[in-house]
C-alpha positions as CSV (number, residue, x, y, z in Angstrom):
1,X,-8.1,22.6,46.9
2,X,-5.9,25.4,46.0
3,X,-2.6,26.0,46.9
4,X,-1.3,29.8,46.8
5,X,2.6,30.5,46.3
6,X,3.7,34.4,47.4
7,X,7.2,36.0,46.4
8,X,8.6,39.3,45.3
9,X,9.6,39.6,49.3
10,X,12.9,41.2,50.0
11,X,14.9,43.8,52.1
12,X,14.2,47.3,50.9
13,X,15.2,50.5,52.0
14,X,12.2,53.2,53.1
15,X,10.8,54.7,50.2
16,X,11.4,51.6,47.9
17,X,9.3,49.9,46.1
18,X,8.4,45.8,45.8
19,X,5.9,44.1,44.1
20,X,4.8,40.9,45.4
21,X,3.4,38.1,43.5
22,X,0.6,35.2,44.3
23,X,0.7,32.3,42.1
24,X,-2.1,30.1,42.3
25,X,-2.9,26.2,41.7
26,X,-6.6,25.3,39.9
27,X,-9.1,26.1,37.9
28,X,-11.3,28.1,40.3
29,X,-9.4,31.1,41.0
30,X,-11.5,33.3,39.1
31,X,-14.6,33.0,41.3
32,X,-12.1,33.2,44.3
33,X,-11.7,36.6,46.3
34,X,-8.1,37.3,47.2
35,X,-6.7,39.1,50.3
36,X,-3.3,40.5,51.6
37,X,-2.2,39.7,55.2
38,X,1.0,40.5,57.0
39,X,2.2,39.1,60.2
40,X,5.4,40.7,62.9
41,X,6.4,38.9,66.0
42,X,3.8,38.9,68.7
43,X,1.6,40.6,67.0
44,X,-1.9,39.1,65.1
45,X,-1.8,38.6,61.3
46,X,-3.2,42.5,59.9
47,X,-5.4,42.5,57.1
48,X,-3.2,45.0,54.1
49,X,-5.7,44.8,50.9
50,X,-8.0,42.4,49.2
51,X,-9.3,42.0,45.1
52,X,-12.8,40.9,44.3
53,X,-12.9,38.4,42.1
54,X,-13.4,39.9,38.8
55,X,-10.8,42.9,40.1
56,X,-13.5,45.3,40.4
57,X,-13.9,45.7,43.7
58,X,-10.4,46.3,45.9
59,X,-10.4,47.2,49.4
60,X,-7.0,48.4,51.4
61,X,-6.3,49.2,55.5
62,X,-5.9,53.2,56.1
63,X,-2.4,53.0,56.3
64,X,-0.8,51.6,53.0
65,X,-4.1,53.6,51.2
66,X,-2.7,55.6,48.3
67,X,1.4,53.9,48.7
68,X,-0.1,49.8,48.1
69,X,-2.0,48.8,44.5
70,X,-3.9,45.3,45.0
71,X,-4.4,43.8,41.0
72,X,-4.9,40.5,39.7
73,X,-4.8,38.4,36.5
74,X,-6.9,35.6,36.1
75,X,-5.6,34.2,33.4
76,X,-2.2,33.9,35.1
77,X,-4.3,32.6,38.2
78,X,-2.0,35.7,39.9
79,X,-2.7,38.3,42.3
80,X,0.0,41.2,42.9
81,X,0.5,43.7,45.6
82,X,2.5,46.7,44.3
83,X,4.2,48.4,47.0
84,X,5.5,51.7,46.8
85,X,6.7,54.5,49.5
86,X,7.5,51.9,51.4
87,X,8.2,52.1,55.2
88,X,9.9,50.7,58.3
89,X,6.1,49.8,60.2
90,X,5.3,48.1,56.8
91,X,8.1,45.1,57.8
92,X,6.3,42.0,58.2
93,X,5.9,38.4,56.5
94,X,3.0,39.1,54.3
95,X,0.3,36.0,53.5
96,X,-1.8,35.6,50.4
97,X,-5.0,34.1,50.8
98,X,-8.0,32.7,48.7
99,X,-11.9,32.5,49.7
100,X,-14.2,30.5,48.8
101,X,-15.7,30.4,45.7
102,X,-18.4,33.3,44.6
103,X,-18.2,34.4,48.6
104,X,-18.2,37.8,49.5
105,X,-14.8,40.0,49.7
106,X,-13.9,40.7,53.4
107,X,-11.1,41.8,55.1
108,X,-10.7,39.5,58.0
109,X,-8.4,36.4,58.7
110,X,-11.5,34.2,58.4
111,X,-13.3,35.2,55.3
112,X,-10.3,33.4,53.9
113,X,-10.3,29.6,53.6
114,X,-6.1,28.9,52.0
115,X,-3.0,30.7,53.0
116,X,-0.2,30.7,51.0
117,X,3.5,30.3,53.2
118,X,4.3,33.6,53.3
119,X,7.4,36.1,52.4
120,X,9.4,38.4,54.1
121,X,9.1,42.1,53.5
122,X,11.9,44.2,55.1
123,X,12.2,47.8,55.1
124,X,15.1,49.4,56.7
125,X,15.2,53.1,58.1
């Protein structure tokens, strides 16, 4: 079982910066690939980034390429998203989630067996 904690959410302005955080519970998360989700109203949960488990491999959607910096420290059992340039499309509640152990990164909803609660990312224009 793991259980995966996100903050660092907030209201920024366009072109800010945030850097969300994913604590998680357990002594597994090393062999546990990590991925980046966010969610708006009516719409189906997006797939932003993911981290191998080793942090070798990352993988990130076209649009937050080259502005969002998926990293991770397994000693801290933590994953972080750096966000910077941010803007207005990139409003959302954004999910951390964990595969299982040793499995293959991917990049959709279920590749990924726990979700953490979520935070609120808000960019105003």
């Amino acid at each position: 079982q793991v259980q995966l904690v996100e903050s660092g959410g907030g209201l920024v302005q366009a072109g800010g910066s945030l850097r969300l955080s994913c604590a998680a519970s357990g002594r597994t998360f090393s062999t546990r690939a990590v991925g980046w989700f966010r969610q708006v109203p009516g719409k189906e949960r997006e797939f932003v980034s993911a981290i191998s488990q080793s942090g070798g491999s990352t993988y990130y959607v076209e649009s937050v390429k080259g502005r969002f910096t998926i990293s991770r420290d397994n000693a801290k059992n933590t994953v972080y998203l750096q966000m910077n340039s941010l803007k207005p499309e990139d409003t959302g509640v954004y999910y951390c989630a964990a595969a299982s152990p040793y499995r293959q990164t991917g990049t959709r909803s279920d590749d990924y067996d726990y979700w953490g609660q979520g935070t609120q990312v808000t960019v105003s224009s």
